[in-house]
N, C-alpha and C positions, 0 to 999 in steps of 0.2 A: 839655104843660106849658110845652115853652120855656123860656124867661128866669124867675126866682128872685130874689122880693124877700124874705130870709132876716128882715127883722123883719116881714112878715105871715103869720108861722109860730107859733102859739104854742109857746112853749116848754115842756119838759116837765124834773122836777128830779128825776133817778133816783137821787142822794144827795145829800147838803149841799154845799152852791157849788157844784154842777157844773148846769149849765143847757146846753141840746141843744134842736134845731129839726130836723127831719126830713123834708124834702121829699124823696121818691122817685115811681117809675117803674113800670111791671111787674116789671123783676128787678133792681135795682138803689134801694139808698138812699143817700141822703146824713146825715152828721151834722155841725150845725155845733154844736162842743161847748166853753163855755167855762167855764174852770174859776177859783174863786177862789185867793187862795196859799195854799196848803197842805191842800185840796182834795183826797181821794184817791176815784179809782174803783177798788175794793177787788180783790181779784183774785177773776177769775170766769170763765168762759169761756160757750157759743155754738155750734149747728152753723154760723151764719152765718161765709164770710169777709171777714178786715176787712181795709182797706188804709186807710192815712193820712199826713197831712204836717202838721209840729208848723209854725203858723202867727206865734204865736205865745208868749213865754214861754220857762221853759226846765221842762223836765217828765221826772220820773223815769220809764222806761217800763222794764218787766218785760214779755217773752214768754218762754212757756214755765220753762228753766233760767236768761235771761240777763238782767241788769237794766243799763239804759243810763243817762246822763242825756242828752240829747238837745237841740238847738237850734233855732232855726228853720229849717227849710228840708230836718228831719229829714223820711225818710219810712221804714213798715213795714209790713209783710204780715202779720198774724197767720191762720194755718189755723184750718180748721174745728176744734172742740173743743180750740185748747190754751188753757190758764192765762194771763190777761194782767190786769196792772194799772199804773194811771196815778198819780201825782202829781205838784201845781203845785207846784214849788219855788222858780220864781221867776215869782209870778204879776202880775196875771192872764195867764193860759193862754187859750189858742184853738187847736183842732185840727180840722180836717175828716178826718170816718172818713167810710168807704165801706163799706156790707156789700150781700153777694148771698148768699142772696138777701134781698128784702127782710124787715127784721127785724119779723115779726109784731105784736110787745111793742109797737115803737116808732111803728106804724102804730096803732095803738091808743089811741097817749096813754098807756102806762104801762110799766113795765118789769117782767121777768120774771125776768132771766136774772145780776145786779148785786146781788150780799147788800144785805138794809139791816137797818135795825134788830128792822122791823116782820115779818119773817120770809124 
């Protein structure tokens, strides 16, 4: 794959304002994930682990028991199976996740694992 032109990725909208593009690998994905303000990825959890760095924005992050607000240049690990959720508080948001292994759902074009309305 190489080099990564992130707007010839279609993007995929796994709740309202939050828009993600997923270029990956064998065991490894990328997520470029940008959120509108006030934008929430609800809390949900994943056997995938995620790693990330808040790009932009400034973004309420919850892992686990602990909730942040966090700035750019913020980075965090979430494990496998814990509880995590995002809001743009001061948006727009831009965050690159990382998950291993790569996330099935998001190689698919759809999500699995992120409540919505629709069940």
């Amino acid at each position: 794959m190489g080099f990564i032109d992130i707007d010839q990725y279609e993007p995929i909208e796994p709740v309202a304002g939050c828009k993600l593009r997923t270029p990956y690998g064998k065991n490894l994905m990328l997520s470029y994930l940008e959120m509108e303000q006030g934008a929430e990825i609800p809390l949900h959890n994943h056997p995938h682990e995620q790693g990330g760095i808040l790009l932009k924005g400034r973004l309420q992050l919850t892992i686990g028991d602990e909730t942040r607000v966090v700035e750019p240049g913020a980075m965090f690990i979430v494990p496998s199976n814990v509880p995590h959720r995002a809001v743009a508080i001061e948006g727009p948001t831009v965050v690159l996740d990382v998950f291993a292994p790569v996330r099935e759902d998001y190689a698919r074009q759809v999500n699995r694992y992120i409540p919505t309305d629709e069940g």
